[in-house]
FIKOLZA-1660 file (N, C-alpha, C; in steps of 0.1 Angstrom, whole numbers, plus 5000, padded with zeros to 4 digits):
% residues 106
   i   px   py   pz ch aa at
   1 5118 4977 4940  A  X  N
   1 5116 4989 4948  A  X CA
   1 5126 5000 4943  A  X  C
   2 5136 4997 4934  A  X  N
   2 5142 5008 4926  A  X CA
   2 5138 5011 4916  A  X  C
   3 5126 5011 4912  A  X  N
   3 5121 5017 4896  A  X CA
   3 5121 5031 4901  A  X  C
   4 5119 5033 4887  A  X  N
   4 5121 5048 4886  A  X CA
   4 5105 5052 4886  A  X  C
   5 5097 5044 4883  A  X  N
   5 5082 5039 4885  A  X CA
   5 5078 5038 4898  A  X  C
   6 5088 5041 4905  A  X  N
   6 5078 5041 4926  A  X CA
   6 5084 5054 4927  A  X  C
   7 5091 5061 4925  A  X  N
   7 5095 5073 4926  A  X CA
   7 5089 5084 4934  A  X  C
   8 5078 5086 4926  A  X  N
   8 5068 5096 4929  A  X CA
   8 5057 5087 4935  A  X  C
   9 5057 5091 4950  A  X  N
   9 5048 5089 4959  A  X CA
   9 5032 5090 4953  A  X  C
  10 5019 5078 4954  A  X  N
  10 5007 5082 4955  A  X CA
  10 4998 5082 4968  A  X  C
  11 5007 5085 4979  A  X  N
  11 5002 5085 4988  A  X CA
  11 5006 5097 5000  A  X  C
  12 5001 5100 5008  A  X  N
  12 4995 5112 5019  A  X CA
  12 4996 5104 5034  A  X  C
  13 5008 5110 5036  A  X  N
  13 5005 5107 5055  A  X CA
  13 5005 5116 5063  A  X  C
  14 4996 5127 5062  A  X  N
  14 4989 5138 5067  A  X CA
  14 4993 5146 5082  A  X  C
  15 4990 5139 5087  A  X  N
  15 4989 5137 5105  A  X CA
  15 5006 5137 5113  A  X  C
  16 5009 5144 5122  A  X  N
  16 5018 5147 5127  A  X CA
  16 5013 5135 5139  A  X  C
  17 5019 5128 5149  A  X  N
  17 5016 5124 5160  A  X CA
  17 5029 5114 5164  A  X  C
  18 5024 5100 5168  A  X  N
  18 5034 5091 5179  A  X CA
  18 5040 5082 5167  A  X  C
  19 5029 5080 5154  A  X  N
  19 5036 5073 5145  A  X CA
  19 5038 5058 5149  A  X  C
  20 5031 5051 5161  A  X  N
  20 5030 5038 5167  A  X CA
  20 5019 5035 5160  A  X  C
  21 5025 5022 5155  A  X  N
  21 5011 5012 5147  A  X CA
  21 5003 5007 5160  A  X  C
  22 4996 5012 5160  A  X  N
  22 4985 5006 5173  A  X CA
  22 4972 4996 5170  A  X  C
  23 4970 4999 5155  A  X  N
  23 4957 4991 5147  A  X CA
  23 4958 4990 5129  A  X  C
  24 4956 4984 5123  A  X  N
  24 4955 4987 5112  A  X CA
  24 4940 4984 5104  A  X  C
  25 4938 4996 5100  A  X  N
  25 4920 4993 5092  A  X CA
  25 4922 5001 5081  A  X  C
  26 4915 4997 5071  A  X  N
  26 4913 5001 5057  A  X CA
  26 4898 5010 5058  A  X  C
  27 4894 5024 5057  A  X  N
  27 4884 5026 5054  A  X CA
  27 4880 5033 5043  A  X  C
  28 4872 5024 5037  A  X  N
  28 4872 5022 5023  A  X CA
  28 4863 5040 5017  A  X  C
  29 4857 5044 5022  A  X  N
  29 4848 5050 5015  A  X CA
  29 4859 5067 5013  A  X  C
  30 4866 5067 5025  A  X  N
  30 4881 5077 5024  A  X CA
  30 4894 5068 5018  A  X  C
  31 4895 5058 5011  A  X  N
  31 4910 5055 5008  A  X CA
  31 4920 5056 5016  A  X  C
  32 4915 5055 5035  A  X  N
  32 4930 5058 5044  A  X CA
  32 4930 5040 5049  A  X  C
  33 4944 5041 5049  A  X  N
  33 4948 5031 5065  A  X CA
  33 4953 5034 5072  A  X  C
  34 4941 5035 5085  A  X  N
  34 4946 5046 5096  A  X CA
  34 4949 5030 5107  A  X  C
  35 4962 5038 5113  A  X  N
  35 4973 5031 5117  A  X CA
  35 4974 5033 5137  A  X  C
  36 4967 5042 5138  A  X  N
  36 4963 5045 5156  A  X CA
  36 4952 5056 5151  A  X  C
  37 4949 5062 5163  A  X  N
  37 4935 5068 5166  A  X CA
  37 4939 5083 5155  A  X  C
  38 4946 5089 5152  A  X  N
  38 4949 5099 5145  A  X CA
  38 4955 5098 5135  A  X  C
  39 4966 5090 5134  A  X  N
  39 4973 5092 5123  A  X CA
  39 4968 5077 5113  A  X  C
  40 4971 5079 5094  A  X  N
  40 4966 5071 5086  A  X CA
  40 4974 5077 5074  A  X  C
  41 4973 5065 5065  A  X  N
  41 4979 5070 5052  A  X CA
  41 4963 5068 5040  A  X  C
  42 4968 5079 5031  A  X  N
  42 4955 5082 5025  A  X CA
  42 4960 5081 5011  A  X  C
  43 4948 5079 5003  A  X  N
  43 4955 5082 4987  A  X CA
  43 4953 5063 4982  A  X  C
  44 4945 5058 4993  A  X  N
  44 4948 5042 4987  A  X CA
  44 4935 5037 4981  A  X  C
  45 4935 5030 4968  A  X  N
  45 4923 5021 4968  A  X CA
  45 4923 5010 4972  A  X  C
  46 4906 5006 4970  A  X  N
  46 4905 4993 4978  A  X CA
  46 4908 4983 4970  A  X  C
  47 4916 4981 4957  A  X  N
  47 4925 4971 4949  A  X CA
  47 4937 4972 4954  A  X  C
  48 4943 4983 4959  A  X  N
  48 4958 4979 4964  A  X CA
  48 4956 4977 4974  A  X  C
  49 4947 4975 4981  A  X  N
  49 4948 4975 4995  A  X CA
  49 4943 4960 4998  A  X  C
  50 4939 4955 4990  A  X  N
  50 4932 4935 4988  A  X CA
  50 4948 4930 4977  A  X  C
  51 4951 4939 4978  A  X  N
  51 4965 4932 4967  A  X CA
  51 4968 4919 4972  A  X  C
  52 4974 4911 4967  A  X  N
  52 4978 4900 4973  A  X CA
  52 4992 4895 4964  A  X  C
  53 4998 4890 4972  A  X  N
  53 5013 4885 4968  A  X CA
  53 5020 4873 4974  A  X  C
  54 5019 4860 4964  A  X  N
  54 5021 4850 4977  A  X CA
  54 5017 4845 4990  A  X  C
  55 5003 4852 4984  A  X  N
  55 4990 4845 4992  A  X CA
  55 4991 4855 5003  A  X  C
  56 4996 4869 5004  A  X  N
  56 5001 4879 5013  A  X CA
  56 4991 4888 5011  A  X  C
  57 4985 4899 5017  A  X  N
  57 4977 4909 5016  A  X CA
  57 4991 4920 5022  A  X  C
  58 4995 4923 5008  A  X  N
  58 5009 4932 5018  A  X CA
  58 5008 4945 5022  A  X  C
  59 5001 4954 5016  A  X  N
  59 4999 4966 5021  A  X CA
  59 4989 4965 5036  A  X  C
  60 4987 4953 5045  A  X  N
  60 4982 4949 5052  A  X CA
  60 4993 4942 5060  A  X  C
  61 5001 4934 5060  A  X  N
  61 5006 4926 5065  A  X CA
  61 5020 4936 5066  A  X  C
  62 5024 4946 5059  A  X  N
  62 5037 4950 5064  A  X CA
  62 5034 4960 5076  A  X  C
  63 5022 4965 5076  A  X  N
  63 5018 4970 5084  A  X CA
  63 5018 4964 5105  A  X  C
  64 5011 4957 5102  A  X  N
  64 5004 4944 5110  A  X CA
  64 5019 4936 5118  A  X  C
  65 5029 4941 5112  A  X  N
  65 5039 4932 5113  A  X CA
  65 5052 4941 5122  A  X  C
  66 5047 4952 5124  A  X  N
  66 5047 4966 5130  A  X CA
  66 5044 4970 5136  A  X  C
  67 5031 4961 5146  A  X  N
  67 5021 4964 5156  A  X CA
  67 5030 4968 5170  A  X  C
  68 5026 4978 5171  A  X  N
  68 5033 4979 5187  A  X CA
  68 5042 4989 5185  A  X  C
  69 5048 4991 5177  A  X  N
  69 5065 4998 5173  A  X CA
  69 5060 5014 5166  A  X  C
  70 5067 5021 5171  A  X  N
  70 5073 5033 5164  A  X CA
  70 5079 5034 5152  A  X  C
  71 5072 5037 5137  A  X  N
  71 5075 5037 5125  A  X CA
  71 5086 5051 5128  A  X  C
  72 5095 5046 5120  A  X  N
  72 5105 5059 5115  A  X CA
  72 5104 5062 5106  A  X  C
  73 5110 5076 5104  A  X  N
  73 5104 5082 5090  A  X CA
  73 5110 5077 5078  A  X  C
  74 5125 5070 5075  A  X  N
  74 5122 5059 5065  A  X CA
  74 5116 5052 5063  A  X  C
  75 5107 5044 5073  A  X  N
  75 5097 5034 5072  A  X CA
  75 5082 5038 5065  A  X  C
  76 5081 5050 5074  A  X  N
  76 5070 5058 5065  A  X CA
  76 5071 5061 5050  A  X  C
  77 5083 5064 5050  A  X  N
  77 5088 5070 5036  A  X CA
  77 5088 5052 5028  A  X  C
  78 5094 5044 5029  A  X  N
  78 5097 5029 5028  A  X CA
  78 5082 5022 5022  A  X  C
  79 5071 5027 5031  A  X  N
  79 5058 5019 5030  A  X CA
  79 5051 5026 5021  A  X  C
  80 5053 5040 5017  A  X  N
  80 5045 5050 5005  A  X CA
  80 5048 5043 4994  A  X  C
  81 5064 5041 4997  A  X  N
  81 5069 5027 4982  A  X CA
  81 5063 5020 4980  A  X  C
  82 5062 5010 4988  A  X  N
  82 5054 5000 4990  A  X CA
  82 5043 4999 4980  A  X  C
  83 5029 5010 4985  A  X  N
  83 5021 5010 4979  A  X CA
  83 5022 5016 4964  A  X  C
  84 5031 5025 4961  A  X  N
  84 5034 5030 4949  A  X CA
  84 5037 5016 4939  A  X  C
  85 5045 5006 4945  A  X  N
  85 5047 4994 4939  A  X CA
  85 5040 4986 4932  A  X  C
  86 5033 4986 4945  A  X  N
  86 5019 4973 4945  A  X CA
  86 5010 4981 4933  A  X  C
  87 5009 4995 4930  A  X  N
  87 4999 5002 4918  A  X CA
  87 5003 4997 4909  A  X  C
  88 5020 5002 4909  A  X  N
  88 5027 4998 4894  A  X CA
  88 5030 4982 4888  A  X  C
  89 5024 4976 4896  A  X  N
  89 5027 4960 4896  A  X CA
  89 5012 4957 4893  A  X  C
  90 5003 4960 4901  A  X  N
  90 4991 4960 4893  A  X CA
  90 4983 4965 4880  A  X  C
  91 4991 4976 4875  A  X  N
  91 4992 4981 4864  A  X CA
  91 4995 4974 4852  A  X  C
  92 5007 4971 4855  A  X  N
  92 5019 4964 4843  A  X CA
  92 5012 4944 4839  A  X  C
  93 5003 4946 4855  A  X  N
  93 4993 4930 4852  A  X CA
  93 4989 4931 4842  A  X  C
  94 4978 4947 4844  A  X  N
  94 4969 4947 4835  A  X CA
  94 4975 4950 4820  A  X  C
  95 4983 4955 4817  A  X  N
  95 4989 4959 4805  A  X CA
  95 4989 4946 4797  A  X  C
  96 4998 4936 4808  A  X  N
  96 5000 4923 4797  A  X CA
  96 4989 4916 4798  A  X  C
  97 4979 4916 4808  A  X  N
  97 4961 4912 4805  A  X CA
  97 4962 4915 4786  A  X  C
  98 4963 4931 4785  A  X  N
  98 4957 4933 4772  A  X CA
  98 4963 4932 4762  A  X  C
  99 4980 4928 4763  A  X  N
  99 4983 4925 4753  A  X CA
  99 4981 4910 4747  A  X  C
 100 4981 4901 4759  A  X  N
 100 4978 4888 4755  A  X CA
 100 4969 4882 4747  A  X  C
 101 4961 4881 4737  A  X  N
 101 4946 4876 4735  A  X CA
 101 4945 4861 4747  A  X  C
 102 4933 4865 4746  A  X  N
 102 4924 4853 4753  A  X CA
 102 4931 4848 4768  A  X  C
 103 4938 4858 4772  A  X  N
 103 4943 4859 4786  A  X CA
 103 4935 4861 4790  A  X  C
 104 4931 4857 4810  A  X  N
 104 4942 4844 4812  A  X CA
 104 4930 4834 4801  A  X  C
 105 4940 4824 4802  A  X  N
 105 4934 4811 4793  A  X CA
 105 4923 4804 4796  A  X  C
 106 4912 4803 4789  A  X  N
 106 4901 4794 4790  A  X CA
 106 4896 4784 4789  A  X  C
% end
């Protein structure tokens, strides 16, 4: 979470409001996970959003894990990381996908 690679935010939390996790849904055809009836974070695909880590769906589970509570604005700020992570981690998969031949193994 300290690269200099999460840095720059790819994500949008748009909406002024209560900032209470009241639900968490992915809707895929807008890239948001809207988090109560107004407010959502946007800017996500539906690969980081199925990410999985440790058998974790975490851009889903850090959420979820927050149900009920008032995010504060580090947390907001904290979870754009997050997802900025989970790209660059996904990324850097794929990189060594291509440098490997015949990765993964057959």
């Amino acid at each position: 979470m300290a690269s200099s690679a999460i840095g720059n935010l790819i994500t949008r939390y748009p909406i002024s409001g209560s900032d209470i996790v009241e639900r968490v849904d992915y809707i895929e055809n807008e890239g948001k996970i809207r988090i109560n009836k107004m407010q959502y974070f946007e800017g996500i695909s539906r690969d980081i959003w199925e990410f999985n880590i440790g058998g974790y769906q975490v851009s889903k589970k850090w959420l979820q894990d927050r149900k009920g509570r008032k995010l504060t604005y580090d947390e907001l700020v904290h979870y754009q990381h997050v997802i900025a992570a989970l790209s660059a981690t996904k990324q850097l998969m794929s990189d060594i996908d291509d440098i490997i031949p015949g990765w993964p193994l057959e």
